[in-house]
C-alpha positions as CSV (number, residue, x, y, z in Angstrom):
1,X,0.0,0.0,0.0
2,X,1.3,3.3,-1.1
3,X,0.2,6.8,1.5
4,X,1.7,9.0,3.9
5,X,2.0,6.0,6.4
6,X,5.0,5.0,4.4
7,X,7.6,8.2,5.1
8,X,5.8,7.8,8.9
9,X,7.8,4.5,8.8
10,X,11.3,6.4,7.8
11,X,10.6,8.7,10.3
12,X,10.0,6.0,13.6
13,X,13.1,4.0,12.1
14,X,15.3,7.0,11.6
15,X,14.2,9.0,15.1
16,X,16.1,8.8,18.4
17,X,12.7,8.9,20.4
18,X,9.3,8.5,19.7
19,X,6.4,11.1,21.0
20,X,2.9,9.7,20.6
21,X,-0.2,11.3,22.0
22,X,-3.6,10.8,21.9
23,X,-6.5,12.3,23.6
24,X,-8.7,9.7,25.5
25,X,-11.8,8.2,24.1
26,X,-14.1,5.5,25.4
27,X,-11.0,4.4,28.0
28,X,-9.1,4.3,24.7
29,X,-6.4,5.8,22.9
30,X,-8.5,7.2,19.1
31,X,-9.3,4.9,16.0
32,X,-6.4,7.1,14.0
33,X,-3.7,6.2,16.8
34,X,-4.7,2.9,16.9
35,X,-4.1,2.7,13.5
36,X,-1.4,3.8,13.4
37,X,0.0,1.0,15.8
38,X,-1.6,-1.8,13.8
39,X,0.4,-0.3,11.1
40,X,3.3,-0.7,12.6
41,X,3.3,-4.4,12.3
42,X,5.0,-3.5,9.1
43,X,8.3,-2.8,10.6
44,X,8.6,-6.6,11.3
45,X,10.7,-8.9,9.3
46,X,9.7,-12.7,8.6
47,X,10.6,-13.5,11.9
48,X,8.4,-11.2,13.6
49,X,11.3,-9.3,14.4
50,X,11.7,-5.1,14.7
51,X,13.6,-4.0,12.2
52,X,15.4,-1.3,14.1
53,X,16.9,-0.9,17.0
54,X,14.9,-0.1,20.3
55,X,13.2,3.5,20.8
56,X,12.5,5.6,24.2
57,X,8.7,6.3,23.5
58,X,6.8,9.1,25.5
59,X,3.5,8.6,25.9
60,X,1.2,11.9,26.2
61,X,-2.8,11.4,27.0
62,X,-5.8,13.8,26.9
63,X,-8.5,13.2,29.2
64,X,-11.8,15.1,30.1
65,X,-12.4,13.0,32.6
66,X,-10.4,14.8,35.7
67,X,-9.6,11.4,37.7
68,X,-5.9,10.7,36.7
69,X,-6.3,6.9,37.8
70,X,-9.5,6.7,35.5
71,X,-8.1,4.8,32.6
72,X,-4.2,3.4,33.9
73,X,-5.3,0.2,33.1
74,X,-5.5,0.8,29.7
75,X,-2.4,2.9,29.8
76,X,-0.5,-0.1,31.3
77,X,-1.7,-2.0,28.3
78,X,-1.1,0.3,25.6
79,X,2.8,0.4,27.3
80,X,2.9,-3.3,26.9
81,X,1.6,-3.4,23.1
82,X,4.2,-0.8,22.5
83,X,7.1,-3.1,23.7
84,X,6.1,-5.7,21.1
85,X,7.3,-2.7,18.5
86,X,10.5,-1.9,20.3
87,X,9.0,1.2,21.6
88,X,9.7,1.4,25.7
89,X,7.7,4.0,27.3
90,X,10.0,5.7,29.4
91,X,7.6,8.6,30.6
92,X,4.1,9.4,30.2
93,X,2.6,12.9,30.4
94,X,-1.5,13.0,31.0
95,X,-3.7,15.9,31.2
96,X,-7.1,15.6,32.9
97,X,-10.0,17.6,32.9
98,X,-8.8,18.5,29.4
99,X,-12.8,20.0,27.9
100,X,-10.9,23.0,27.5
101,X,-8.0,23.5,24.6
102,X,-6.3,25.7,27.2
103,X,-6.0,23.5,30.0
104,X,-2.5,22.2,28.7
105,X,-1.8,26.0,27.7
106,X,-2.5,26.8,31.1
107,X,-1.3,24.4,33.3
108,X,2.5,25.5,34.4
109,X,3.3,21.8,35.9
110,X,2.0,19.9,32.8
111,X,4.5,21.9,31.2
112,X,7.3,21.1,33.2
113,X,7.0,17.9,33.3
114,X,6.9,17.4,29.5
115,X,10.1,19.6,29.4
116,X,11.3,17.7,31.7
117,X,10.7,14.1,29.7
118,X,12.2,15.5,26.9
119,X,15.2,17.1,28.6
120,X,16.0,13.6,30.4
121,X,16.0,11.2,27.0
């Protein structure tokens, strides 16, 4: 299949880290981001093998609901899929009560702590 998908891939084999975020749906990451990781099941040879070496993967989440523990189940799951791609979640930023496109904007601590993720890698 020829689209866009196909540079995506150069870009994941070719990057130092990996930033994937996803605003919360339904105790889920979206339908495009989900995708996306069942695309990714092209970057395995015959052997079911990755075909690059390990990434550090942050993980950022979206959520209106404002309970941070609300969906780390599937959080905890979507860290262990990842690992099947070579993609190790080594931090993972999450914004609650996010109804408003400000909140992250606005929220001096959510800010550090993604500068902080990114500093650290």
């Amino acid at each position: 299949m020829q689209d866009d998908f196909q540079n995506m891939f150069k870009h994941i084999v070719d990057a130092d880290v990996v930033v994937f975020g996803s605003p919360v749906y339904i105790w889920q990451v979206t339908a495009q981001m989900k995708l996306l990781w069942d695309r990714l099941c092209g970057l395995f040879d015959e052997n079911y093998k990755i075909r690059y070496d390990a990434k550090c993967l942050i993980m950022v989440y979206t959520q209106g609901n404002p309970n941070a523990q609300a969906f780390q189940t599937s959080f905890k799951t979507n860290e262990e899929v990842l690992k099947i791609f070579g993609l190790n979640v080594v931090d993972t930023i999450l914004l609650t009560g996010g109804g408003d496109p400000n909140t992250a904007a606005n929220n001096q601590k959510l800010l550090l702590k993604a500068y902080e993720a990114g500093k650290a890698i």
